[in-house]
C-alpha positions in Angstrom: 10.3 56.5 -33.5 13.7 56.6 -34.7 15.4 56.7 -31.0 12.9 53.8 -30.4 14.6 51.8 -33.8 18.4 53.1 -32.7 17.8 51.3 -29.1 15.7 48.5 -30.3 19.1 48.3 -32.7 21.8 48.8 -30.1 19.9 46.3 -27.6 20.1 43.5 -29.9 23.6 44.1 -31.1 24.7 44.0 -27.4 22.7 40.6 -27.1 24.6 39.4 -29.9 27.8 40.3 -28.7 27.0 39.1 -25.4 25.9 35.2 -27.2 29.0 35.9 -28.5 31.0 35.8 -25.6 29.3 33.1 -24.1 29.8 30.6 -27.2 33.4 32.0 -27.1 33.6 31.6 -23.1 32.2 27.7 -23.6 34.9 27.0 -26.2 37.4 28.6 -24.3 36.5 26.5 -21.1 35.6 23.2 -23.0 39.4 23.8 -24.9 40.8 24.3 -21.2 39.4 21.1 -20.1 40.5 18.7 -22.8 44.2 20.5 -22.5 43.6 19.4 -18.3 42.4 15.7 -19.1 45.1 14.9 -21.1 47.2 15.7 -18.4 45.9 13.2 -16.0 47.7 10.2 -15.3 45.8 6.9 -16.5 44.6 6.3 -13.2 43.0 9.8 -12.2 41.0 10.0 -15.5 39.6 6.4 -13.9 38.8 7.8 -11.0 37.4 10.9 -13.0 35.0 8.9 -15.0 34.2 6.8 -12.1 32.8 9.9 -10.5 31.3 11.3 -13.4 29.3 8.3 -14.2 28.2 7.4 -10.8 25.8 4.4 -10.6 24.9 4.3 -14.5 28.7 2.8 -15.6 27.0 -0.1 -16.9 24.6 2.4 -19.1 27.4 3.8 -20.7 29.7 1.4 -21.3 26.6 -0.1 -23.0 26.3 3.4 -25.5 29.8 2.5 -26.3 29.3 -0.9 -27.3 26.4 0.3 -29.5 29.0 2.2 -31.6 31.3 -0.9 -32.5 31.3 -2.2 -34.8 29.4 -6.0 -35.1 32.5 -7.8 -35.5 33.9 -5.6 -31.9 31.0 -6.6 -30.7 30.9 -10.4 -31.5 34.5 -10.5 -29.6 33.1 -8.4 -26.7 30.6 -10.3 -26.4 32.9 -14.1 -26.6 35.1 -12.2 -24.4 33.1 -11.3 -21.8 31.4 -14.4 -21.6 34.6 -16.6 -21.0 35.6 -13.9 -18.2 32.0 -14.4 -16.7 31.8 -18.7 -17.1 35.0 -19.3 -16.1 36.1 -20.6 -12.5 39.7 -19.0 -11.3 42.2 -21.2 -11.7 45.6 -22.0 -11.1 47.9 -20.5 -14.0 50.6 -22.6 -15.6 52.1 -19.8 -17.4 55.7 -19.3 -16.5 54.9 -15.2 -16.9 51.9 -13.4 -15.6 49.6 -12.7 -18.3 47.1 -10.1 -18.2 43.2 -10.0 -19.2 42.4 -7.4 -21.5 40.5 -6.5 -24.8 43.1 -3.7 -26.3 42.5 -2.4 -30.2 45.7 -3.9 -32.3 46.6 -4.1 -35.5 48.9 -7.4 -36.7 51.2 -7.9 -39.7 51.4 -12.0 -40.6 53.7 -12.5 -44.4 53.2 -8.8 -45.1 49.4 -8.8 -44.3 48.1 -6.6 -42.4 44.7 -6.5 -40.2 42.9 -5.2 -37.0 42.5 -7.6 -34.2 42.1 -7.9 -30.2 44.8 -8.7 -28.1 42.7 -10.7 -25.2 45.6 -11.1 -22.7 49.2 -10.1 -22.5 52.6 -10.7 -20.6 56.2 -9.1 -21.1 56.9 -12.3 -23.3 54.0 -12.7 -25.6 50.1 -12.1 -26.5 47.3 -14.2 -27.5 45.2 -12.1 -30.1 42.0 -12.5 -31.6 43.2 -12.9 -35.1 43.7 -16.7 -36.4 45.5 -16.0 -39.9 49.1 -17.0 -38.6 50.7 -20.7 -38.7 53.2 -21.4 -36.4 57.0 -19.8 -37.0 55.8 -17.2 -38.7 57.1 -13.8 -38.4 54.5 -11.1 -36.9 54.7 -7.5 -36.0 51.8 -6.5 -33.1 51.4 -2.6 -33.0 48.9 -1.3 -30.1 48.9 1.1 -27.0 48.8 0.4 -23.5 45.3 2.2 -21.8 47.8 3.5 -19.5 50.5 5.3 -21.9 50.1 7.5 -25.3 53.1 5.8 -26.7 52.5 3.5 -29.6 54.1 0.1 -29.4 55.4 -2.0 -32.1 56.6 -5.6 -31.3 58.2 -7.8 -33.5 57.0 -11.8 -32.9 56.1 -14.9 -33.7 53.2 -17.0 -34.1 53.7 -20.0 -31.7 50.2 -21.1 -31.9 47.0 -20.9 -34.0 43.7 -22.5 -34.0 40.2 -21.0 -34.7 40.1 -18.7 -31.6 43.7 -17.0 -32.5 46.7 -16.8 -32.1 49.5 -17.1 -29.5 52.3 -14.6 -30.3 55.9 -14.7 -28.8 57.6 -11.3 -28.8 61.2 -10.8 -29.5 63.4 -8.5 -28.2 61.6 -5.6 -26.1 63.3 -2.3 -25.3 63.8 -1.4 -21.4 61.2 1.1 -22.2 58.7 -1.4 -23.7 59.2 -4.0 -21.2 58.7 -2.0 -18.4 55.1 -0.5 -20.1 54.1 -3.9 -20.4 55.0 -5.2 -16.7 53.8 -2.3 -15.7 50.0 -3.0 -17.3 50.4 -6.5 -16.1 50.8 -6.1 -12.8 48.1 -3.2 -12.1 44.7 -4.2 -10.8 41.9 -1.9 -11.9 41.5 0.4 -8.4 38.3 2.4 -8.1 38.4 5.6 -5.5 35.9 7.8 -3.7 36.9 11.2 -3.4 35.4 12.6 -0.7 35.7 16.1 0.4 
């Protein structure tokens, strides 16, 4: 009775060692694979998630949306329906401006709050955020979806009315400009890996 209680014993320590292992293995390898995705370029974690998702983008993009918060969602939502209503047409701007809903915060007369920038060029911004009058100072701080590096761009407000605000920037580094251009000028590019 006693051998039987000594292997009953050593069985389940063994067991536990091996669950052990395995939780230890899983950290190990899901460790490993953050350390890999954060060394993907911008556009191979697109083409990542693009293949991870499949068919059902439009179900997760959805979970996300249920996680903002109802004011994100409000300007998602405007957002998306001025993309979607709108005809193409001929732009007037003298500098390419980009489409975009990118997480910023802005600083108007030493106040400071979260907003949307909605499009953006090398020159200037329109944001979501309607506090500004015109000639007043602003600082825009944000990151590109396609770099880690946070940017900080001094401004001013050019324009204002209930929608937001049109924001001139003022002097850019090389490094800065050349993020921005670089953003502008992509168009969202979708592969098929196939092996």
């Amino acid at each position: 009775m006693l051998s039987t209680l000594n292997q009953f014993l050593s069985e389940k320590r063994e067991a536990t060692l091996r669950d052990r292992s395995k939780k230890s293995s899983r950290y190990d390898i899901i460790g490993r694979l953050y350390f890999l995705l954060n060394k993907l370029k911008e556009e191979q974690k697109l083409i990542l998630l693009h293949q991870l998702l499949g068919d059902k983008t439009v179900d997760h993009i959805f979970k996300l949306i249920v996680d903002l918060s109802d004011n994100q969602r409000l300007v998602l939502m405007k957002q998306l329906e001025e993309i979607t209503s709108r005809a193409p047409k001929a732009d007037k701007r003298k500098y390419v401006r980009k489409d975009c809903l990118i997480n910023a915060r802005i600083s108007i007369a030493n106040r400071v709050s979260d907003c949307f920038i909605l499009d953006i060029s090398s020159h200037g911004a329109f944001v979501d955020n309607s506090e500004g009058l015109s000639g007043q100072s602003s600082k825009l701080m944000f990151s590109l979806p396609h770099t880690r590096n946070r940017i900080i761009l001094s401004g001013e407000v050019v324009w204002s009315d209930s929608h937001g605000s049109g924001i001139i920037f003022n002097r850019l580094t090389p490094k800065q400009l050349e993020d921005i251009q670089l953003f502008t000028s992509n168009e969202p590019r979708v592969y098929e890996i196939t092996s």
